[in-house]
N, CA and C atoms of all chains as a GROMACS GRO file, in nm:
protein
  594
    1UNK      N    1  14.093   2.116  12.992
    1UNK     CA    2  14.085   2.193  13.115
    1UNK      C    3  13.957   2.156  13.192
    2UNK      N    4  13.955   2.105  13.329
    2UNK     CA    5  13.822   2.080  13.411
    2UNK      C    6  13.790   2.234  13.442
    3UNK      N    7  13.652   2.240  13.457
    3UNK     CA    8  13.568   2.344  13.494
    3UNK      C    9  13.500   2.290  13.613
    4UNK      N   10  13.538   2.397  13.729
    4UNK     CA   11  13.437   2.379  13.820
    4UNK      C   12  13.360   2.433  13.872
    5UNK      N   13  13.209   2.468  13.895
    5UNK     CA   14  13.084   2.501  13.863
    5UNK      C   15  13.127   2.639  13.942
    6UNK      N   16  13.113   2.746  13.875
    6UNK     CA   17  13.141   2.903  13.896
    6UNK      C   18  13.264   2.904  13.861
    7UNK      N   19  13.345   2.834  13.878
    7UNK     CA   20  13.494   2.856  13.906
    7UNK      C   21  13.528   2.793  13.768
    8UNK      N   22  13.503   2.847  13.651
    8UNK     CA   23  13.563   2.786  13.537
    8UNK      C   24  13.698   2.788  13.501
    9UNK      N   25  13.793   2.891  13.596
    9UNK     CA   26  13.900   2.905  13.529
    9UNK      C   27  14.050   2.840  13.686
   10UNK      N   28  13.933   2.796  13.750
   10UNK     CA   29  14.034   2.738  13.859
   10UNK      C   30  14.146   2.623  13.845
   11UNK      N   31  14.157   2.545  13.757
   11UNK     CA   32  14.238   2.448  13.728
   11UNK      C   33  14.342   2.484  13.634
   12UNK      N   34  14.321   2.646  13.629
   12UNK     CA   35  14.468   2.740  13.473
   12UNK      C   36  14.566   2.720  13.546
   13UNK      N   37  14.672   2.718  13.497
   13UNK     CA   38  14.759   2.722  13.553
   13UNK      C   39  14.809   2.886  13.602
   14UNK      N   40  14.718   2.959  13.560
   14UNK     CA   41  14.712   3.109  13.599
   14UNK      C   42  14.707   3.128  13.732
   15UNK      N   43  14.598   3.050  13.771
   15UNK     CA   44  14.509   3.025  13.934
   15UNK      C   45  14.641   2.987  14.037
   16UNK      N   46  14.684   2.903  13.963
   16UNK     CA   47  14.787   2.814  14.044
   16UNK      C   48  14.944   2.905  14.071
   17UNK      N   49  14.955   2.955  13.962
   17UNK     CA   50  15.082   3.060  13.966
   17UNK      C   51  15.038   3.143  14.062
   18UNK      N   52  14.904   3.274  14.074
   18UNK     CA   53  14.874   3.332  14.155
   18UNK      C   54  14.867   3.258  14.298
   19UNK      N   55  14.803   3.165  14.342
   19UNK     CA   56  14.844   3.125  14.444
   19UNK      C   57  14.939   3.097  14.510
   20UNK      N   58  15.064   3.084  14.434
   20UNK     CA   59  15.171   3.058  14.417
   20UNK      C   60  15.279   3.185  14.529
   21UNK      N   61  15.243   3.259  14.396
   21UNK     CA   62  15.321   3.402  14.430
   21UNK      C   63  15.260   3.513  14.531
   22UNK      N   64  15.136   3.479  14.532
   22UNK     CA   65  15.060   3.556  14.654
   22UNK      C   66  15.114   3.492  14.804
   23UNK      N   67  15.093   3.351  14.802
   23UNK     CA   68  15.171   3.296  14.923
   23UNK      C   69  15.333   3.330  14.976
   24UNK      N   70  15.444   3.335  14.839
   24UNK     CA   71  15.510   3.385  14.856
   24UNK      C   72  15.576   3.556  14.873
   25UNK      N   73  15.466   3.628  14.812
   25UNK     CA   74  15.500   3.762  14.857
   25UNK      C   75  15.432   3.784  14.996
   26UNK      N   76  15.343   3.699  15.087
   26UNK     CA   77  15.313   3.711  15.192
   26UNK      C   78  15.398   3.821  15.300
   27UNK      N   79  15.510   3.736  15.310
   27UNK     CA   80  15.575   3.825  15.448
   27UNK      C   81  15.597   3.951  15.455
   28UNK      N   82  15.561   3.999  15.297
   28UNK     CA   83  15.626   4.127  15.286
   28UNK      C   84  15.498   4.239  15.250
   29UNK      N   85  15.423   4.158  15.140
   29UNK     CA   86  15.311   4.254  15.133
   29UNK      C   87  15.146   4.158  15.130
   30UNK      N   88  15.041   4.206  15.140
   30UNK     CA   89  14.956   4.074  15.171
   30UNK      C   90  14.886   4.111  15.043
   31UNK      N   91  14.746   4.040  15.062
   31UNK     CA   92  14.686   4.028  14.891
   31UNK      C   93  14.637   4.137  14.858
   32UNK      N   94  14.568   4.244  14.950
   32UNK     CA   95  14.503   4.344  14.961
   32UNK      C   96  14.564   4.455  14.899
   33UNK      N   97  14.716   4.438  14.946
   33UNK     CA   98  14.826   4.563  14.911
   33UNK      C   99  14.870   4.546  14.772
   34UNK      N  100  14.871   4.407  14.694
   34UNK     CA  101  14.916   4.366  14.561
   34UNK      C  102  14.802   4.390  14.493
   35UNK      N  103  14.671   4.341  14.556
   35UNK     CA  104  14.537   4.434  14.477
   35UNK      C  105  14.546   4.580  14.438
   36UNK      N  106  14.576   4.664  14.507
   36UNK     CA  107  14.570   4.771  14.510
   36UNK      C  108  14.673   4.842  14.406
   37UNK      N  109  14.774   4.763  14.491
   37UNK     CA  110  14.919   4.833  14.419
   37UNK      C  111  14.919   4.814  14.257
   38UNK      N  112  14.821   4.668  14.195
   38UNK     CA  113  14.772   4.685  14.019
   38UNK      C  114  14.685   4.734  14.008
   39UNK      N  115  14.597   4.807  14.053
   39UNK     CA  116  14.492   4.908  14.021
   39UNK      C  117  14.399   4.855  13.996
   40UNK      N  118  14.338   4.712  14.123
   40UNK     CA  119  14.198   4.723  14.038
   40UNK      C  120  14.110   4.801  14.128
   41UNK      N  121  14.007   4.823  14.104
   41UNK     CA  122  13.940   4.907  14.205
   41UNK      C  123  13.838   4.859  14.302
   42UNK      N  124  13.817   4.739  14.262
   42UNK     CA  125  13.752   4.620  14.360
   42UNK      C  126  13.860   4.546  14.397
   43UNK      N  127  13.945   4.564  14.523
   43UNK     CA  128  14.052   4.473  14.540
   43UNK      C  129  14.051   4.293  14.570
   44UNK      N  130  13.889   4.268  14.564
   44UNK     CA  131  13.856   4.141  14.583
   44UNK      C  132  13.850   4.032  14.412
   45UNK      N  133  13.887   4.198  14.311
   45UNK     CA  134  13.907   4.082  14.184
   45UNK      C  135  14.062   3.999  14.206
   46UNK      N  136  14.131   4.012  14.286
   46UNK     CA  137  14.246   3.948  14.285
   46UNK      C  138  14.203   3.768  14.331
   47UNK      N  139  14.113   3.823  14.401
   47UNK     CA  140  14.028   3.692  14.502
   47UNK      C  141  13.976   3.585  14.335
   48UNK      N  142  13.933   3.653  14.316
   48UNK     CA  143  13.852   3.591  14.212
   48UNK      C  144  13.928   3.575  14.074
   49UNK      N  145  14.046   3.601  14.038
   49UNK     CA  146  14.173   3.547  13.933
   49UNK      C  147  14.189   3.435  14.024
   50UNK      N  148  14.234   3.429  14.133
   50UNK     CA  149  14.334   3.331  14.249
   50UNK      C  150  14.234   3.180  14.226
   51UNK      N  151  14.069   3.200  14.258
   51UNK     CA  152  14.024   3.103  14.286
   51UNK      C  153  13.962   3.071  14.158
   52UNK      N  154  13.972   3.141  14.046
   52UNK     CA  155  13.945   3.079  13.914
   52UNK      C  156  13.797   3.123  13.838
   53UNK      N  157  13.701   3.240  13.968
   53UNK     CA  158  13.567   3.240  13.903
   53UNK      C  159  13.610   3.346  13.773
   54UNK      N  160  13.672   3.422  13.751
   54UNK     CA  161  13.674   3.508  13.654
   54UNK      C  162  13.848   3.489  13.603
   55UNK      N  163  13.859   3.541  13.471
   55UNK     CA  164  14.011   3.511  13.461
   55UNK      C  165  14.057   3.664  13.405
   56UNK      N  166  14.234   3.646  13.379
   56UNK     CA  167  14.290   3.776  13.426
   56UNK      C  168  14.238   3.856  13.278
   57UNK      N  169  14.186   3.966  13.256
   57UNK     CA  170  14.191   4.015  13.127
   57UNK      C  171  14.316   4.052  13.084
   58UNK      N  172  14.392   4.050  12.944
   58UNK     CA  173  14.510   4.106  12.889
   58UNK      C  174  14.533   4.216  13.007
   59UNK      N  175  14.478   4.323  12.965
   59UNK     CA  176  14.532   4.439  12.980
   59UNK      C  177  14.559   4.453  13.162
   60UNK      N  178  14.486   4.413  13.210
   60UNK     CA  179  14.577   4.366  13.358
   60UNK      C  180  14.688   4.314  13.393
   61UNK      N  181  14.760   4.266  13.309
   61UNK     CA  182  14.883   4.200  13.269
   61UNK      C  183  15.005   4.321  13.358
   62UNK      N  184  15.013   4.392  13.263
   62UNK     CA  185  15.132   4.477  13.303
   62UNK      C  186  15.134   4.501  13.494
   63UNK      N  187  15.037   4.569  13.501
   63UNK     CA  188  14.987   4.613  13.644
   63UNK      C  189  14.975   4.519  13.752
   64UNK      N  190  14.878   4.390  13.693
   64UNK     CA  191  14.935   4.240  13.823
   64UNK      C  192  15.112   4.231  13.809
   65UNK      N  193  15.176   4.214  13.728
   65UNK     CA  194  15.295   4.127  13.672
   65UNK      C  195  15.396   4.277  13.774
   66UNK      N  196  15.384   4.386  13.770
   66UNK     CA  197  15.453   4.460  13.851
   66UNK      C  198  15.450   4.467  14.003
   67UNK      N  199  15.280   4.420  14.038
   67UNK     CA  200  15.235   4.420  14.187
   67UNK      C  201  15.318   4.289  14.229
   68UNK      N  202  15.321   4.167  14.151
   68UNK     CA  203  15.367   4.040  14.210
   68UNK      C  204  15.505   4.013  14.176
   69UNK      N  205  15.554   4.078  14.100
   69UNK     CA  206  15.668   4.099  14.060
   69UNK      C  207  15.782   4.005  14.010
   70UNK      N  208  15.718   3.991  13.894
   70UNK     CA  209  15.679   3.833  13.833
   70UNK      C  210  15.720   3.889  13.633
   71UNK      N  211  15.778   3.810  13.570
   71UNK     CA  212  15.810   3.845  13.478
   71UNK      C  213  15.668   3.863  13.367
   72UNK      N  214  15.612   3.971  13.336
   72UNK     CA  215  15.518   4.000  13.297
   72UNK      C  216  15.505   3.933  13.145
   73UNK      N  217  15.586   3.843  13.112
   73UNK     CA  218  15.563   3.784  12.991
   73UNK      C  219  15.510   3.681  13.034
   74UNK      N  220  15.565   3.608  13.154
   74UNK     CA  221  15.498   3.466  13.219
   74UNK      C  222  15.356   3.509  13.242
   75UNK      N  223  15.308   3.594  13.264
   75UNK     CA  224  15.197   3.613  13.311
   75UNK      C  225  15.144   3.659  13.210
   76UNK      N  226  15.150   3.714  13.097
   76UNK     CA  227  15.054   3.711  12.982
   76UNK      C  228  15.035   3.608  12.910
   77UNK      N  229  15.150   3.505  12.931
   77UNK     CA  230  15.112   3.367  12.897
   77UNK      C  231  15.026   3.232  12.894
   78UNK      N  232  15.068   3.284  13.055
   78UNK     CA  233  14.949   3.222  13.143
   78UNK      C  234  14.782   3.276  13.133
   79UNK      N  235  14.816   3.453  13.103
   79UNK     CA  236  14.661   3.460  13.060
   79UNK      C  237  14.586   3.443  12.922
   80UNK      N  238  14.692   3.422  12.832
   80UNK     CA  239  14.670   3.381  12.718
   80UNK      C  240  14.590   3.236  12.708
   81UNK      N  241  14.645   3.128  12.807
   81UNK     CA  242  14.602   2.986  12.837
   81UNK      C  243  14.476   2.979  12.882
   82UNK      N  244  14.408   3.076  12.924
   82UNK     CA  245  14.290   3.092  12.999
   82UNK      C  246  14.213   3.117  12.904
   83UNK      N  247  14.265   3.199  12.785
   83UNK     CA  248  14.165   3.202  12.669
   83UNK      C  249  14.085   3.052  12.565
   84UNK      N  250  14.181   2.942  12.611
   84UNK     CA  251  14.195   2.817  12.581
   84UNK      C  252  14.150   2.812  12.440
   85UNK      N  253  14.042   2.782  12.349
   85UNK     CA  254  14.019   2.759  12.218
   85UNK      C  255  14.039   2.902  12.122
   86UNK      N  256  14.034   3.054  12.256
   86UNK     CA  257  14.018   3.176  12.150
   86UNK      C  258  14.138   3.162  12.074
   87UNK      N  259  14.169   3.237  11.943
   87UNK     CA  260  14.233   3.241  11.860
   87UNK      C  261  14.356   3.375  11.878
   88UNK      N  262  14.318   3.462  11.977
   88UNK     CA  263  14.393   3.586  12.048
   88UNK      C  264  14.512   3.485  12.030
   89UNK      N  265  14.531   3.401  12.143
   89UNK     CA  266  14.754   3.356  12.144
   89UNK      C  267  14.772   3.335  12.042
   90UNK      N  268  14.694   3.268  11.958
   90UNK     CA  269  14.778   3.182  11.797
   90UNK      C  270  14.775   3.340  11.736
   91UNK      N  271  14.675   3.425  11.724
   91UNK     CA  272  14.683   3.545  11.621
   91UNK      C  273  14.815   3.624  11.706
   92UNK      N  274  14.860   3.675  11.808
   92UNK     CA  275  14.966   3.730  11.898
   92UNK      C  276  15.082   3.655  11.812
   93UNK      N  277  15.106   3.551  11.874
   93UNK     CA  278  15.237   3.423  11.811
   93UNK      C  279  15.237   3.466  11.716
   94UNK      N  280  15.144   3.462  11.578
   94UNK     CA  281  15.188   3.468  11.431
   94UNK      C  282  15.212   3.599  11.420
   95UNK      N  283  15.224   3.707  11.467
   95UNK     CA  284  15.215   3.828  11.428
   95UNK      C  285  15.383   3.827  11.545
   96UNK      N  286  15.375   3.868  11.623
   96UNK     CA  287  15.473   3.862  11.679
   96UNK      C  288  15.591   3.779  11.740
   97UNK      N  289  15.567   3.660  11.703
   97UNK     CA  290  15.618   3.548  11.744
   97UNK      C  291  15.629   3.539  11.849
   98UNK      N  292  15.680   3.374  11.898
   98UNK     CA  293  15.655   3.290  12.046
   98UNK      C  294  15.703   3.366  12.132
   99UNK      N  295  15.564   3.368  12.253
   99UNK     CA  296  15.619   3.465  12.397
   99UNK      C  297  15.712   3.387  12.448
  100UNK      N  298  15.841   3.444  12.490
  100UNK     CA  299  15.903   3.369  12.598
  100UNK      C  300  15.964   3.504  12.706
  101UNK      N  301  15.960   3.370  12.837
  101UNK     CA  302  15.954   3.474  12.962
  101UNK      C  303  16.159   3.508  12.936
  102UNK      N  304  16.122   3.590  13.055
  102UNK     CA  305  16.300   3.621  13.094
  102UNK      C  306  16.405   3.473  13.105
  103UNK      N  307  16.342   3.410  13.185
  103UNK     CA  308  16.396   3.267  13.184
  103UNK      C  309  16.420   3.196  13.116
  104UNK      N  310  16.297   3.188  12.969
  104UNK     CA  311  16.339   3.110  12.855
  104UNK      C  312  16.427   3.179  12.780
  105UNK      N  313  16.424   3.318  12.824
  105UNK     CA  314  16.557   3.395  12.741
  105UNK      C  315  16.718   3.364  12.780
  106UNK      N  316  16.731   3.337  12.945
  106UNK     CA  317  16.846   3.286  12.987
  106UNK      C  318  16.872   3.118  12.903
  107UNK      N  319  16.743   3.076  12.928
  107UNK     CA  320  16.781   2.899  12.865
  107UNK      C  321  16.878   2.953  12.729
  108UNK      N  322  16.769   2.996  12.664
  108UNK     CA  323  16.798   3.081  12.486
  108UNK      C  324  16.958   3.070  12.477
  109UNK      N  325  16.976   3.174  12.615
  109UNK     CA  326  17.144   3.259  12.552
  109UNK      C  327  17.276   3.114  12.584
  110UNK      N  328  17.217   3.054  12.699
  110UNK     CA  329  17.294   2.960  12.720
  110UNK      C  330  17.297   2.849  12.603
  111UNK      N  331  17.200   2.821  12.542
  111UNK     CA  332  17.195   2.715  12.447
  111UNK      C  333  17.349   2.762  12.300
  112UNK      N  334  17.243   2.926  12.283
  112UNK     CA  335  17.344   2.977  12.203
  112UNK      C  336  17.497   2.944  12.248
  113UNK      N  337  17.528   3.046  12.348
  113UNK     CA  338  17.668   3.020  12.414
  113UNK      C  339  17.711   2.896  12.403
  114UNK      N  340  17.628   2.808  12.455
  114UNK     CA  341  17.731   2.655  12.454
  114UNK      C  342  17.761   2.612  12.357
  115UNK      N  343  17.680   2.635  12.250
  115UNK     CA  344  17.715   2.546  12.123
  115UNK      C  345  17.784   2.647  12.024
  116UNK      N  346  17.791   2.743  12.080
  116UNK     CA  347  17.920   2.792  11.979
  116UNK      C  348  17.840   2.918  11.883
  117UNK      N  349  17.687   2.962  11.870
  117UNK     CA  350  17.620   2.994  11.780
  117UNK      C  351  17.600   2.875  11.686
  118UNK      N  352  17.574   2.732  11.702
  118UNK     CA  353  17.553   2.690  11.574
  118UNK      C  354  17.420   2.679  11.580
  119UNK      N  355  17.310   2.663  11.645
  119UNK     CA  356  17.182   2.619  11.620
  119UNK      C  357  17.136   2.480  11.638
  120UNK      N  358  17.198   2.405  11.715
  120UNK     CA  359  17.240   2.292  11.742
  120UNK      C  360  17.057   2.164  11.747
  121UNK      N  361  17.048   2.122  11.692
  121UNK     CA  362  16.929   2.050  11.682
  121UNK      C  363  16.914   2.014  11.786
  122UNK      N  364  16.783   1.936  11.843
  122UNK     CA  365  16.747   1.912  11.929
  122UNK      C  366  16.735   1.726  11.898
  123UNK      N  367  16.874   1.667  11.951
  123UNK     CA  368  16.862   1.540  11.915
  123UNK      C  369  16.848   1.479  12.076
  124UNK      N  370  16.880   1.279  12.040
  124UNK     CA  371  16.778   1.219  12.132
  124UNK      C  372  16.868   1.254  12.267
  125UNK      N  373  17.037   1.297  12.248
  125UNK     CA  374  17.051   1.299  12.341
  125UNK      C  375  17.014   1.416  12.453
  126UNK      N  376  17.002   1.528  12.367
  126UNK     CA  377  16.957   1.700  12.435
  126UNK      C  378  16.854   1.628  12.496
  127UNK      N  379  16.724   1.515  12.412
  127UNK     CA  380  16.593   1.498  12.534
  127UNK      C  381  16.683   1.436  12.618
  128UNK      N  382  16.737   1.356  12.608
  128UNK     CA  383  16.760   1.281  12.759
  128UNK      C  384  16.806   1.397  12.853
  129UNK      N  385  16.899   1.462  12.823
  129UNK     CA  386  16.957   1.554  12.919
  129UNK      C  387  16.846   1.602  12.977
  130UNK      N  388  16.760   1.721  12.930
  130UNK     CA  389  16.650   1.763  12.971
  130UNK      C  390  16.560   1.712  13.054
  131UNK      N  391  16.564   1.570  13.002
  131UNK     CA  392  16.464   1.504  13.113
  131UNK      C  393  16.565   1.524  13.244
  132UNK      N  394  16.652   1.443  13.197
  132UNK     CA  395  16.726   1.424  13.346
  132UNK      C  396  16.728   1.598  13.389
  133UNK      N  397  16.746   1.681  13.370
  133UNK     CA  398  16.743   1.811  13.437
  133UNK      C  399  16.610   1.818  13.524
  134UNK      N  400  16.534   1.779  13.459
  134UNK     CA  401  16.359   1.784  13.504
  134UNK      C  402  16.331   1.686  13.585
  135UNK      N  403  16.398   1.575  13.597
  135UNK     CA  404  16.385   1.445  13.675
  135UNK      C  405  16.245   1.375  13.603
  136UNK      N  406  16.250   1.383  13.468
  136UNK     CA  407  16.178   1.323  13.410
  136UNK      C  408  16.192   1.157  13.343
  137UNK      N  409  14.637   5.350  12.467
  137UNK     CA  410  14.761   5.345  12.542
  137UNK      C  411  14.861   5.471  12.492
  138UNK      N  412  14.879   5.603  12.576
  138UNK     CA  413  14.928   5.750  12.495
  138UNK      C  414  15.108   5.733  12.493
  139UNK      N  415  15.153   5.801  12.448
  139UNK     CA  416  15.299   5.788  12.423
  139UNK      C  417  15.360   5.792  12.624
  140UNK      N  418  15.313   5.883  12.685
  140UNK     CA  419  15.349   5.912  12.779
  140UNK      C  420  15.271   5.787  12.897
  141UNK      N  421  15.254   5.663  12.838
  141UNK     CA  422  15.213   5.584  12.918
  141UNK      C  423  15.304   5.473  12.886
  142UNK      N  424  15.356   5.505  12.803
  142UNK     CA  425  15.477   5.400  12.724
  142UNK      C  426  15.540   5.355  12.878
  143UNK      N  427  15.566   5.227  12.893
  143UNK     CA  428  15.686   5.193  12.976
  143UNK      C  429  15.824   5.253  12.964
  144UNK      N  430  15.898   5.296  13.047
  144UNK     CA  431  16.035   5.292  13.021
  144UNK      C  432  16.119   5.251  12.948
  145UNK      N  433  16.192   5.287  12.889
  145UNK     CA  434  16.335   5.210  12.775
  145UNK      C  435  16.334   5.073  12.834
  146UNK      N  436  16.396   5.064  12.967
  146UNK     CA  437  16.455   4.994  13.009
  146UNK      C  438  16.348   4.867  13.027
  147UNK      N  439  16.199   4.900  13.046
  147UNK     CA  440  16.109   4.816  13.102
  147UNK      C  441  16.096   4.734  12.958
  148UNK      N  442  16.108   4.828  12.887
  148UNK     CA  443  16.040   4.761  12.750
  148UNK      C  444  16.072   4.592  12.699
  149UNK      N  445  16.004   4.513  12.661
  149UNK     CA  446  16.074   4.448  12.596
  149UNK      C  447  16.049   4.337  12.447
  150UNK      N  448  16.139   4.277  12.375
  150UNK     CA  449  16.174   4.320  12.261
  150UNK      C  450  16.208   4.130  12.268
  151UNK      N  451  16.070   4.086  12.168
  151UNK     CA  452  16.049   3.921  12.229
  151UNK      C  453  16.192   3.895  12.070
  152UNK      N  454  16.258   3.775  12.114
  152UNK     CA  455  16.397   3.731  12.032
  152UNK      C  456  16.278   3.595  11.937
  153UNK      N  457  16.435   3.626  11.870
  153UNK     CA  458  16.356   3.572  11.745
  153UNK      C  459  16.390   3.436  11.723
  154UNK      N  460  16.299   3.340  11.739
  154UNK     CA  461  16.368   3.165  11.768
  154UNK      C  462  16.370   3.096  11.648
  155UNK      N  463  16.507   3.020  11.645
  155UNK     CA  464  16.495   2.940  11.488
  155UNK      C  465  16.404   2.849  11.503
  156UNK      N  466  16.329   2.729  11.424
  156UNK     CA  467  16.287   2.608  11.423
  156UNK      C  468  16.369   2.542  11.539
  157UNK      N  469  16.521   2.525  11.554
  157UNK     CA  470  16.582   2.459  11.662
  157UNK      C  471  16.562   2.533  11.762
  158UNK      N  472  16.557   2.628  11.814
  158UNK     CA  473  16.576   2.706  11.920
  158UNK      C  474  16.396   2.660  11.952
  159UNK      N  475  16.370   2.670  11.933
  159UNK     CA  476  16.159   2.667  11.944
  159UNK      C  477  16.122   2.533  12.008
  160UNK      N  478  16.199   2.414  11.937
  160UNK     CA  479  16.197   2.254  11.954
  160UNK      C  480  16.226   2.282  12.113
  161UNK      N  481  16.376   2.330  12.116
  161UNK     CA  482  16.503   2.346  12.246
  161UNK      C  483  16.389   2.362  12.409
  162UNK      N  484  16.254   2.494  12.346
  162UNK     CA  485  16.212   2.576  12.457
  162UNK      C  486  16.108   2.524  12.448
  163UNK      N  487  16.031   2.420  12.408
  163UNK     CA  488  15.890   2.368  12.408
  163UNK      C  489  15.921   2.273  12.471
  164UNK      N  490  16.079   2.160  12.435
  164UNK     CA  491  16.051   2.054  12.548
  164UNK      C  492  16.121   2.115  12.657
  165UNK      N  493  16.175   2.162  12.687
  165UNK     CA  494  16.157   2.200  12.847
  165UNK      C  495  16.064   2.277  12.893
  166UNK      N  496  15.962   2.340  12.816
  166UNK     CA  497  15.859   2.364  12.897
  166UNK      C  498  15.770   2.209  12.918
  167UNK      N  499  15.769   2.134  12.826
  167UNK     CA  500  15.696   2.000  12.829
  167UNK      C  501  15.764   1.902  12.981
  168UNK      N  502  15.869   1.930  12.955
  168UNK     CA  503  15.962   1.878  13.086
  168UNK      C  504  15.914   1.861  13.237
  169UNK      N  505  15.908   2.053  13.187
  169UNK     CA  506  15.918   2.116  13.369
  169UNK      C  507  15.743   2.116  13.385
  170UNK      N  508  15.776   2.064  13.504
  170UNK     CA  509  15.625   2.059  13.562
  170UNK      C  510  15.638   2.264  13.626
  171UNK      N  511  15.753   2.317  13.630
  171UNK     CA  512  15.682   2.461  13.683
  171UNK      C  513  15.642   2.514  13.560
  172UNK      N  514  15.564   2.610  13.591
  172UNK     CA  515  15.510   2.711  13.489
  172UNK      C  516  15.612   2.784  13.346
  173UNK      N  517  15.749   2.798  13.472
  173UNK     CA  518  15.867   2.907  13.418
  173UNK      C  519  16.008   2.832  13.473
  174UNK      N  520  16.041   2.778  13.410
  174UNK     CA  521  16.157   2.671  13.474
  174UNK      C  522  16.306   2.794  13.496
  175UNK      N  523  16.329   2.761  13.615
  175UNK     CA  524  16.478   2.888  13.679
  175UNK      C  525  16.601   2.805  13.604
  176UNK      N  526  16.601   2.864  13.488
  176UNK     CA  527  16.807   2.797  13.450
  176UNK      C  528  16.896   2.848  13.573
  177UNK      N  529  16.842   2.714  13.682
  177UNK     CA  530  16.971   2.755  13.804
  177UNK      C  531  17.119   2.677  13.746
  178UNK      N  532  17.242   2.713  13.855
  178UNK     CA  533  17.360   2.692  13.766
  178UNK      C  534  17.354   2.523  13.768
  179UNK      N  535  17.312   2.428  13.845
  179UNK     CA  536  17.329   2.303  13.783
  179UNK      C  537  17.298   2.238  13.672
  180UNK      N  538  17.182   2.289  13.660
  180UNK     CA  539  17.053   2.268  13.513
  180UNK      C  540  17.165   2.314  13.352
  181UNK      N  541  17.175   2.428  13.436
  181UNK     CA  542  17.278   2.497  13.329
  181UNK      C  543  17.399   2.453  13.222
  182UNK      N  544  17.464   2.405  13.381
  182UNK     CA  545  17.598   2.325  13.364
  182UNK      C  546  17.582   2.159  13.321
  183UNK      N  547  17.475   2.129  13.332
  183UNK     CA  548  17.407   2.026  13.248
  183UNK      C  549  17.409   1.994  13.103
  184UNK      N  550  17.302   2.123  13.093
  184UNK     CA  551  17.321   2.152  12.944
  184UNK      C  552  17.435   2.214  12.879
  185UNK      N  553  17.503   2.263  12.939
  185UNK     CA  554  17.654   2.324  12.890
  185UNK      C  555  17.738   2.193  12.850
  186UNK      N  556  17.697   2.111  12.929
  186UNK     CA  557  17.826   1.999  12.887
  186UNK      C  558  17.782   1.883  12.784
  187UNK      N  559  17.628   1.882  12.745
  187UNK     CA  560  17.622   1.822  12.691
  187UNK      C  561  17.630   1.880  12.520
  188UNK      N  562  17.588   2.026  12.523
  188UNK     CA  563  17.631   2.076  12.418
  188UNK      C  564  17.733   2.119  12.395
  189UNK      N  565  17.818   2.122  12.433
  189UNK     CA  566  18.001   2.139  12.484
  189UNK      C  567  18.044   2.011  12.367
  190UNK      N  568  18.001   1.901  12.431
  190UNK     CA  569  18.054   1.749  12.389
  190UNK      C  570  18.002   1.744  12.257
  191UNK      N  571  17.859   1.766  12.196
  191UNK     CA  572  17.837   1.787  12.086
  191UNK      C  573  17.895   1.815  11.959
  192UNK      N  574  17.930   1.994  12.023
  192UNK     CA  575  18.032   2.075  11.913
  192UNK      C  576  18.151   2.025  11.927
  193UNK      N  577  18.242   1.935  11.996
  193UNK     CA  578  18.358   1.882  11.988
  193UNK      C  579  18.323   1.812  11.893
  194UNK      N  580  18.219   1.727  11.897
  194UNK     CA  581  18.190   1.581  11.795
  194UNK      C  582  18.200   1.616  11.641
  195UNK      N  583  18.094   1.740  11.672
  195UNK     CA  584  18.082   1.787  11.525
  195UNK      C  585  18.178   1.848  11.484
  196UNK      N  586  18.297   1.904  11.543
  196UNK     CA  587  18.400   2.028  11.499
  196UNK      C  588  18.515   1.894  11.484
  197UNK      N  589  18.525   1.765  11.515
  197UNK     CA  590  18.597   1.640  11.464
  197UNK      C  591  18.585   1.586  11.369
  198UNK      N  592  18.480   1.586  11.353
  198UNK     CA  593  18.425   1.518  11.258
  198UNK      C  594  18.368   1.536  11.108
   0.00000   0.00000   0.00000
């Protein structure tokens, strides 16, 4: 992960999602109102998740992930990544096993569904497919 | 966090439990997708539907 001088956490992919979804909830509500509406009480910490000087704590999770309205597992994920070497995600994972968002739950059910319930390995042709889905 | 701060039934949720294959399945498409949270829209879908479709024929022949 690059660090850039104050801004250690600007290159997360946290930073980048928030910018993301702040741009897109634009027309409807602006940053001020999504500050507010998660309860922080300095509405300029939203400023400062977005541009990377400070990063999201856990427990902000629920409260951003409802203001942006955003599957709140993606976004504890993403703040999990920000923890980068702490041991918090790996101790979370082993105790509760791998976060996955709503989306990886749709991939999930479809995988199931298609193959019948068998559990179907992940051979060379599934990568190719995948790539090609990804345009990889 | 008090009982009466609990989320809703409905909000709650209740992470599924991935085999070794299922785990492989959701790491390379996160490795894949350059987005964060990749949308199983219906082409992507129907992608993977047919290639694991063709699979279980192979294997249910064979």
């Amino acid at each position: 992960m690059k660090k850039r001088a104050g801004r250690p956490y600007a290159d997360t992919r946290l930073a980048a999602f928030l910018e993301k979804r702040i741009l897109e909830l634009k027309p409807r509500k602006s940053q001020l109102e999504i500050a507010i509406e998660a309860g922080f009480v300095q509405p300029n910490m939203l400023s400062m998740f977005k541009n990377g000087s400070n990063k999201l704590p856990l427990d902000r999770v629920p409260g951003l992930a409802k203001a942006l309205e955003c599957d709140p597992a993606l976004l504890f994920k993403l703040a999990l990544e920000q923890l980068g070497g702490d041991t918090t995600g790996t101790t979370i994972e082993q105790i509760f096993g791998t976060i996955v968002t709503r989306n990886e739950v749709a991939w999930l059910e479809e995988i199931r569904k298609a193959s019948d319930q068998s559990d179907p390995t992940l051979t060379m042709k599934g990568r190719a497919a995948i790539r090609g889905i990804f345009g990889k | 966090m008090t009982i009466s701060q609990l989320p809703p039934a409905g909000l709650r949720r209740v992470m599924p439990i991935l085999t070794d294959n299922e785990w492989a399945w959701i790491e390379f498409i996160r490795l894949c997708s350059a987005e964060p949270d990749p949308v199983p829209t219906l082409m992507r879908v129907q992608t993977l539907r047919l290639l694991l479709e063709a699979e279980l024929e192979v294997e249910q022949s064979g």
